[in-house]
MARGULUM-278378 format. One record per residue (C-alpha): chain; x, y, z. Coordinates in steps of 0.02 Angstrom, whole numbers. Layout:
<rs>
+-------+--------+--------+--------+
| chain |     c1 |     c2 |     c3 |
+-------+--------+--------+--------+
|     A |      X |      Y |      Z |
...
+-------+--------+--------+--------+
</rs>
This chain:
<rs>
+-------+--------+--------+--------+
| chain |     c1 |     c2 |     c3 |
+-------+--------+--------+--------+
|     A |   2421 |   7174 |   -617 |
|     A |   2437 |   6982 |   -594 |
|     A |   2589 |   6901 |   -643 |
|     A |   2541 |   6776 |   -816 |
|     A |   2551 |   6574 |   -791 |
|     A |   2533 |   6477 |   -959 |
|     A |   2492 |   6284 |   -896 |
|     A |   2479 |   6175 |  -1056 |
|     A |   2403 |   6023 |  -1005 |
|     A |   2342 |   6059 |   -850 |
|     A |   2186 |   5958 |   -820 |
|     A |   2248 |   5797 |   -797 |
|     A |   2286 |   5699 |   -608 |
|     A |   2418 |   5828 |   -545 |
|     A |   2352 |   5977 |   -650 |
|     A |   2223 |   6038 |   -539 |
|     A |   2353 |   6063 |   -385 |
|     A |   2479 |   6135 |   -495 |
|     A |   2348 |   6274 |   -574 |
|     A |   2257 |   6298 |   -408 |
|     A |   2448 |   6329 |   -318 |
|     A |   2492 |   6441 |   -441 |
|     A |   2322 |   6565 |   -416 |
|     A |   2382 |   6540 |   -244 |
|     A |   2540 |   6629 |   -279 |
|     A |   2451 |   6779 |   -372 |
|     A |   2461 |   6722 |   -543 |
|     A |   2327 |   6752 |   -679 |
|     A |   2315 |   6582 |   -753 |
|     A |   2302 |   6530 |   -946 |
|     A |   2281 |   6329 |   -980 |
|     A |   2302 |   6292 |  -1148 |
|     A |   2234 |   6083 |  -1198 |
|     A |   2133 |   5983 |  -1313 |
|     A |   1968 |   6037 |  -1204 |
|     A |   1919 |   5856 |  -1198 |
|     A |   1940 |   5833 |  -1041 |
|     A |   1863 |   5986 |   -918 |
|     A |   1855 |   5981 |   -738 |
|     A |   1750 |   6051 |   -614 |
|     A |   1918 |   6068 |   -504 |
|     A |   1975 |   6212 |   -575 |
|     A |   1901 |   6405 |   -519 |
|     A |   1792 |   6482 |   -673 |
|     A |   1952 |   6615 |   -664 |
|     A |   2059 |   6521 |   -764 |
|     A |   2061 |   6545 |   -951 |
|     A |   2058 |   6411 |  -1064 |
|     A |   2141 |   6395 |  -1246 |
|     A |   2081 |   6247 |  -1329 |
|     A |   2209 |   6163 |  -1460 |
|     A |   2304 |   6020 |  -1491 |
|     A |   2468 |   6023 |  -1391 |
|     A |   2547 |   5889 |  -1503 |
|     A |   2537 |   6012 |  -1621 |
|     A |   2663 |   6157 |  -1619 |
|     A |   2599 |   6264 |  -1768 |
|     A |   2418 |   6261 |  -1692 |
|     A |   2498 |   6285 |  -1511 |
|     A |   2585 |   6449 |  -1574 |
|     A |   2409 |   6493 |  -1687 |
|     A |   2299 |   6486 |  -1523 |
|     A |   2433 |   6582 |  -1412 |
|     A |   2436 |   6737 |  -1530 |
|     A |   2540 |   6876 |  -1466 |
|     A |   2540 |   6830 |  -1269 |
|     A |   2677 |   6825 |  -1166 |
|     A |   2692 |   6740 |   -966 |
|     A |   2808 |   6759 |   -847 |
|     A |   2809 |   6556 |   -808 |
|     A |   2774 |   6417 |   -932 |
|     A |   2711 |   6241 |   -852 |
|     A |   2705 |   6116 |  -1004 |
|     A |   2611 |   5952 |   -933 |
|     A |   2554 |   5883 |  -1075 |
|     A |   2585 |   5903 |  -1266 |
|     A |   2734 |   5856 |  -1377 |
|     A |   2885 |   5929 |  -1263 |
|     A |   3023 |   5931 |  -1395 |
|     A |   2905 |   6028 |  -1520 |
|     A |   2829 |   6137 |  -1390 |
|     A |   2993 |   6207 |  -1317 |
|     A |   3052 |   6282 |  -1461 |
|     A |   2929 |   6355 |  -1493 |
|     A |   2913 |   6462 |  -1330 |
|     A |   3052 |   6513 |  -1339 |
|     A |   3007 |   6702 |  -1302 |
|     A |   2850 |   6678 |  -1249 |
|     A |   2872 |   6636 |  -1070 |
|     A |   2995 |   6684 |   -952 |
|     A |   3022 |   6542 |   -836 |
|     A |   2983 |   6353 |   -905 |
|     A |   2962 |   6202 |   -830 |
|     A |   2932 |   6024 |   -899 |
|     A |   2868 |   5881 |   -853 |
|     A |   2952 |   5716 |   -924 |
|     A |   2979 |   5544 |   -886 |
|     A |   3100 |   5452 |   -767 |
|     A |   3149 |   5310 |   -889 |
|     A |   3263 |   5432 |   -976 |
|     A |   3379 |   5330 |   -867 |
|     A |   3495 |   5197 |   -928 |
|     A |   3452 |   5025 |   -893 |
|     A |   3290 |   5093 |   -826 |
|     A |   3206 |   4962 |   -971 |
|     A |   3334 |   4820 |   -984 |
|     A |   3417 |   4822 |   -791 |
|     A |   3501 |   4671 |   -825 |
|     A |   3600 |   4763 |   -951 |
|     A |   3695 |   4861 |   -818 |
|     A |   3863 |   4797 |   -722 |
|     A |   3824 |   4744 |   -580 |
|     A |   3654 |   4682 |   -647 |
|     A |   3520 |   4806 |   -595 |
|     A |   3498 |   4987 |   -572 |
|     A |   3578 |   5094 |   -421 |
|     A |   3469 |   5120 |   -269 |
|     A |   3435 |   5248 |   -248 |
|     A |   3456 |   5293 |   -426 |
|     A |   3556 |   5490 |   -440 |
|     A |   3480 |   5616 |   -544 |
|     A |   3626 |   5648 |   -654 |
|     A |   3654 |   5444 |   -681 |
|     A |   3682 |   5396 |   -856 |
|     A |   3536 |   5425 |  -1007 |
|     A |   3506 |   5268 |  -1130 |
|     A |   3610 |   5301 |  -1272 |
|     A |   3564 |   5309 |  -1441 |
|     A |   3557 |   5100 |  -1458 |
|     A |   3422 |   5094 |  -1326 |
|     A |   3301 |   4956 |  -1415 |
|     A |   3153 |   5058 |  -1352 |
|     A |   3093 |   5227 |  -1467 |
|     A |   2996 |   5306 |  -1318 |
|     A |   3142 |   5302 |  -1231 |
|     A |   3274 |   5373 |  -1341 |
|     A |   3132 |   5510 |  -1362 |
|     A |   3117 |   5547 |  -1198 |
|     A |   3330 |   5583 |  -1192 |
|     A |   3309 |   5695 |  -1343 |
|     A |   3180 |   5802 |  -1275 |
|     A |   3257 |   5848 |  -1111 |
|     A |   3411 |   5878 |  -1240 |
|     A |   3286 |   5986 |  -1313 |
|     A |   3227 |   6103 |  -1175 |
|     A |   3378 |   6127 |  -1114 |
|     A |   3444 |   6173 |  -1282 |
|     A |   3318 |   6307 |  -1313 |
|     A |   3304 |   6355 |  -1109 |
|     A |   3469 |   6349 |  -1032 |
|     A |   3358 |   6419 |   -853 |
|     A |   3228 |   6262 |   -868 |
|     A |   3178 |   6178 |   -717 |
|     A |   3127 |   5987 |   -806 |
|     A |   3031 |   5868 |   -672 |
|     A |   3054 |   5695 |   -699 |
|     A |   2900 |   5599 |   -661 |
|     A |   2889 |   5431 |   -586 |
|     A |   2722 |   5327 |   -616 |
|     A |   2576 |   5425 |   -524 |
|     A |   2412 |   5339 |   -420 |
|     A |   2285 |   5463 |   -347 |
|     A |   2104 |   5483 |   -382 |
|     A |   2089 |   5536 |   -585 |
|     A |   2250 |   5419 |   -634 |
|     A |   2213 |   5363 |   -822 |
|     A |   2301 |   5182 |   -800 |
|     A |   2299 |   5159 |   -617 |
|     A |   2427 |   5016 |   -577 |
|     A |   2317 |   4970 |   -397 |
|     A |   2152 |   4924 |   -502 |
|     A |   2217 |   4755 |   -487 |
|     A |   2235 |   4743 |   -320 |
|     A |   2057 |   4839 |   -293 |
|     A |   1962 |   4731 |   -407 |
|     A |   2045 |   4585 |   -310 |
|     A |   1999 |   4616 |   -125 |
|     A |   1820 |   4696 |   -205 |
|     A |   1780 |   4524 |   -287 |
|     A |   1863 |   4427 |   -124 |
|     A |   1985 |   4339 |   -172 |
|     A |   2071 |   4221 |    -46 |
|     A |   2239 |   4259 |   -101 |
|     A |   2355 |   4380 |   -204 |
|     A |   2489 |   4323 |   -328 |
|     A |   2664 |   4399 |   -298 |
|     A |   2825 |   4368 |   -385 |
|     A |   2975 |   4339 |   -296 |
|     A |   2895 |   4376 |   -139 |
|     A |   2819 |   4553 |   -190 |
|     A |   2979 |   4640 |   -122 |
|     A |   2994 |   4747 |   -274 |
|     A |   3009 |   4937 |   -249 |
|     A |   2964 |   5047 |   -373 |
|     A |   2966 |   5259 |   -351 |
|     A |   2806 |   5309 |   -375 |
|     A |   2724 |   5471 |   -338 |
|     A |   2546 |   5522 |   -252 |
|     A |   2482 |   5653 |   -375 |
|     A |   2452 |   5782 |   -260 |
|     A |   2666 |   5770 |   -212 |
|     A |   2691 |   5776 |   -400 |
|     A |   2618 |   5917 |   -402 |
|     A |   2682 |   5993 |   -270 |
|     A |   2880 |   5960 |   -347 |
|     A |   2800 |   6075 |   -485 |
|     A |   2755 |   6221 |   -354 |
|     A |   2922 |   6199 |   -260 |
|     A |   3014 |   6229 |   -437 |
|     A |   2908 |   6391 |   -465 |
|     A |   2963 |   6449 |   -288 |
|     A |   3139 |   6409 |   -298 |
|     A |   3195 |   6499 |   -482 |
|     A |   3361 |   6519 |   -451 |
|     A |   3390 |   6354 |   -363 |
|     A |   3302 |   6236 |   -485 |
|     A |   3368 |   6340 |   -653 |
|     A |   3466 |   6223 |   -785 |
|     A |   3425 |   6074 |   -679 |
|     A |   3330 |   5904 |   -685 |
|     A |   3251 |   5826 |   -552 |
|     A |   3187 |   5654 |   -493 |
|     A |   3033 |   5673 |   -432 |
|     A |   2948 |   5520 |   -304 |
|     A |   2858 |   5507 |   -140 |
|     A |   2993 |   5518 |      4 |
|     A |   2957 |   5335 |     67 |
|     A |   2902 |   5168 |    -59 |
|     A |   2801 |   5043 |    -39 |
|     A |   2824 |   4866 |   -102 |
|     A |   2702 |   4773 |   -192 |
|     A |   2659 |   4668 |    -54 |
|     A |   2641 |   4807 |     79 |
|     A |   2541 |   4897 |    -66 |
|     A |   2386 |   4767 |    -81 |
|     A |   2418 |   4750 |    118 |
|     A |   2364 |   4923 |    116 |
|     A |   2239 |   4902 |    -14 |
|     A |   2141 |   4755 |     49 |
|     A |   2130 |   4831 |    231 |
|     A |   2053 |   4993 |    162 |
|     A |   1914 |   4890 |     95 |
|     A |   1901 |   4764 |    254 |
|     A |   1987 |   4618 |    160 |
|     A |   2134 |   4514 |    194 |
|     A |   2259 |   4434 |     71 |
|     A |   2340 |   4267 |     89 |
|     A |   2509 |   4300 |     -9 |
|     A |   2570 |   4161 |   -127 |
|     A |   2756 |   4210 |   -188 |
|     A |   2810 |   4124 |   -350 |
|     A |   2947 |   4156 |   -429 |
|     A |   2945 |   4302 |   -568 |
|     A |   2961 |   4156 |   -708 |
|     A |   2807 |   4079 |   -655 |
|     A |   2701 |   4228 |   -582 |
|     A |   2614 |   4253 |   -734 |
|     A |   2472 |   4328 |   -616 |
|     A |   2589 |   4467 |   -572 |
|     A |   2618 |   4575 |   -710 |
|     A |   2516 |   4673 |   -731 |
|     A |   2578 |   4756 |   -555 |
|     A |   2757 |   4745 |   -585 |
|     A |   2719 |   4827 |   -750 |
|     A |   2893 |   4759 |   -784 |
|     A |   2973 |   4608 |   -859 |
|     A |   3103 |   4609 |   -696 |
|     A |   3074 |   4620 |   -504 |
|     A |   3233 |   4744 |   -499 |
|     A |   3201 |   4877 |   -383 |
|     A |   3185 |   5054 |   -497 |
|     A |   3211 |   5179 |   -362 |
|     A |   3252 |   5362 |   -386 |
|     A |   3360 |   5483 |   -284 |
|     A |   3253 |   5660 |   -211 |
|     A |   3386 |   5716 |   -114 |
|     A |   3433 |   5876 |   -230 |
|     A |   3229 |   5895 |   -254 |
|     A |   3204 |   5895 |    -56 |
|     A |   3391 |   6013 |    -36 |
|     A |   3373 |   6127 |   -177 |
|     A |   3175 |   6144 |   -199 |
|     A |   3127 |   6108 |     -7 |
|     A |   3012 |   5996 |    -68 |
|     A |   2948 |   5870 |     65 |
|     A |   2788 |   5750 |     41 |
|     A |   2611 |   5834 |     76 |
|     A |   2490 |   5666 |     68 |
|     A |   2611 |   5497 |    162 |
|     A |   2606 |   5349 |     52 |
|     A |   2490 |   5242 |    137 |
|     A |   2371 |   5378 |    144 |
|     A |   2376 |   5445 |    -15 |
|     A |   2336 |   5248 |    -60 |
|     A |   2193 |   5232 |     56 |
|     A |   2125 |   5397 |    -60 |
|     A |   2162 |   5291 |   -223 |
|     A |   2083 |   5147 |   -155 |
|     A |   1921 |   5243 |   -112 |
|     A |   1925 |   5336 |   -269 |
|     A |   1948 |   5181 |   -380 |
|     A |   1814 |   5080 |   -284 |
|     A |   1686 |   5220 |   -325 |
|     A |   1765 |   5259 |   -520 |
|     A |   1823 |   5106 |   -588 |
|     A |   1934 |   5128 |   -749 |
|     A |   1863 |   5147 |   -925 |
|     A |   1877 |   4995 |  -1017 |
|     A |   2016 |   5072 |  -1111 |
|     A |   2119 |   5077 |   -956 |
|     A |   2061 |   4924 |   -900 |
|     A |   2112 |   4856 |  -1060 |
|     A |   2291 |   4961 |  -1073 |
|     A |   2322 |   4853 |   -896 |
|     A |   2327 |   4702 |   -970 |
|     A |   2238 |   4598 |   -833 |
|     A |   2108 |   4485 |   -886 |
|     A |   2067 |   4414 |   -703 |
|     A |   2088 |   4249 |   -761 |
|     A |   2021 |   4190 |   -572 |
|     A |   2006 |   3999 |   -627 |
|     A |   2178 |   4020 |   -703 |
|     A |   2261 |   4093 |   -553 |
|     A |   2169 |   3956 |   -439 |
|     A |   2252 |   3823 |   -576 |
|     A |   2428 |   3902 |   -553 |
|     A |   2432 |   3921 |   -360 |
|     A |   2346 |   3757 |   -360 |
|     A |   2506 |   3660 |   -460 |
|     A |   2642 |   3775 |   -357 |
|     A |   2581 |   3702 |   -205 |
|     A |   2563 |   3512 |   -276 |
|     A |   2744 |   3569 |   -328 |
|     A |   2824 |   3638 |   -169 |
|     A |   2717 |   3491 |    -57 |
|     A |   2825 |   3340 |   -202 |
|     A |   2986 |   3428 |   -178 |
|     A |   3114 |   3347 |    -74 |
|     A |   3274 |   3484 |    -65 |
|     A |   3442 |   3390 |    -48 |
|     A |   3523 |   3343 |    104 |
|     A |   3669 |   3453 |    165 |
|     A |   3822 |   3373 |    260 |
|     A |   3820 |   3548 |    363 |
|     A |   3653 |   3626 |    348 |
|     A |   3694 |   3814 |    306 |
|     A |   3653 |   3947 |    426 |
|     A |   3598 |   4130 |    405 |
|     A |   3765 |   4206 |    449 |
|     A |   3697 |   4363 |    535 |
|     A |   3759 |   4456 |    667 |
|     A |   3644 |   4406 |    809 |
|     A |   3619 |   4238 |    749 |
|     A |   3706 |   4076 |    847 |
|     A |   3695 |   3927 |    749 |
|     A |   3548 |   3887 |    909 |
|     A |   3452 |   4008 |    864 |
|     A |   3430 |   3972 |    685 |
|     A |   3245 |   3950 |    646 |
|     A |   3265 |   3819 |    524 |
|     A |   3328 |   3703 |    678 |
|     A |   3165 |   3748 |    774 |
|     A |   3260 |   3830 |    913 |
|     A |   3228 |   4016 |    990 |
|     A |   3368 |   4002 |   1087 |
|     A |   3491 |   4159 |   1061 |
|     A |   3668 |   4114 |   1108 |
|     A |   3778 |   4286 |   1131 |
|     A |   3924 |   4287 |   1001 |
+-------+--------+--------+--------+
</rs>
């Protein structure tokens, strides 16, 4: 007989992989969701519970008397649903979110300002005066799983972009080189890094914890592509999948109004997560690169813009005559400003650097140190 896999969620971005990889692997599959939200990605094999996962009383109603050998909860209320199957599977893993982390909200909170980069796996949680409810909820259920499955294996997710992403973060950038737009706001010159993951590598962390057991038991895990992108590079890549070009205008965060909605943060702080125990313990190593797995969200999103609920939940208005305004007045700005005279005009200190060579005199000239 086939070994039993209970996916709640499990029709969702990453879903599809994870249920698809676990038939793979000989398992009978049971997803158990609201049944709003079918997809044709998944083989007419797989049995489907429909309930609301947020609910653990209807959750334990519509399971009955089953049993599986591996529980995969995706989606649902975790710290309810834990509990309460708590005999009915054998092996469980979770899915949760990175900003368990603290200073993962408030950066500027942490000595020295900003969060570790890479940021460990086993780096401190927000504590119980974290300002932000979601994210001292997010602590207590990993507290939670752990409590009730000492053998969990709980992914952390990072924010996801792949074809099927409810509030994809690059919809700004598509809509922009779609509608042509001569240049793309960046704050503080769109160096940010942020650990993301394409969803078909999220995924994939989820099928390297189900073929690890022993390695991945009791443990969390950051979960992220192996390489980043920063924003900049990231509408570089956007705009030439759809055979546009960017001018970039950098302003700084303060003023770069234009630029939230990318950032998706109030700071340009790098948030960057440490695989290494993911890619040593679990083997895990990225399936789609970055730029490709991109160039798929680009082509997706061009074809399936977001519902005006996401659009809306992005908080971009595409203020165009705005942006031309503020780019507009940064230039009349940076043109009027006249930056003090120095006695000794600073130099850039490198290693391969003579004061000849410094491109602020004009010269090429290297002089060997």
């Amino acid at each position: 007989m086939s070994k039993r896999a209970l996916v709640i969620g499990g029709t969702g971005p990453t879903g599809p992989f994870v249920v698809n990889g676990l038939i793979e692997r000989g398992y009978a599959v049971t997803i158990l969701h609201t049944g709003r939200h079918e997809t044709d990605e998944l083989p007419a094999e797989v049995s489907h519970i429909h309930t609301d996962p947020f609910d653990a009383d209807a959750t334990i109603a519509a399971l009955g008397d089953r049993s599986h050998e591996i529980g995969v909860v995706m989606y649902g209320r975790l710290r309810t649903l834990a509990p309460a199957l708590v005999g009915r599977v054998g092996r469980l893993i979770t899915i949760g979110g990175v900003g368990a982390v603290r200073g993962w909200v408030e950066p500027d909170d942490l000595f020295p300002s900003g969060m570790t980069v890479p940021t460990p796996v086993d780096a401190p949680l927000a504590g119980a005066d974290e300002p932000i409810g979601k994210i001292r909820r997010i602590v207590a259920t990993e507290q939670v799983v752990f409590e009730h499955h000492p053998s969990a294996v709980h992914l952390r997710y990072p924010i996801l972009y792949g074809p099927r992403q409810l509030i994809p973060r690059e919809w700004p950038m598509v809509r922009r080189a779609l509608d042509r737009r001569p240049f793309f706001i960046v704050a503080d010159g769109g160096l940010t890094l942020k650990s993301a993951a394409y969803v078909e590598n999220a995924a994939h962390a989820v099928l390297c914890a189900i073929d690890h057991p022993e390695a991945g038991a009791g443990r969390c895990f950051n979960v992220a592509d192996e390489r980043g992108l920063t924003i900049r590079q990231m509408a570089e890549v956007v705009a030439d999948e759809l055979g546009h070009r960017f001018e970039f205008v950098s302003l700084p965060n303060e003023l770069a109004v234009a630029a939230r909605p990318v950032i998706m943060h109030h700071s340009t702080a790098h948030r960057v997560v440490n695989i290494r125990p993911l890619q040593e313990l679990l083997g895990y190593r990225d399936l789609v690169a970055p730029e490709e797995g991109l160039r798929r969200t680009v082509r997706w999103l061009a074809e399936h813009p977001p519902s005006p609920a996401a659009r809306t939940r992005l908080e971009d208005p595409f203020d165009y005559p705005a942006e031309d305004e503020l780019v507009r007045r940064w230039r009349a700005t940076i043109a009027g400003f006249e930056p003090p005279q120095f006695e000794v005009e600073p130099g850039f200190g490198a290693a391969y650097y003579g004061r000849s060579s410094n491109p602020a005199t004009g010269t090429n000239r290297v002089e060997p140190l």
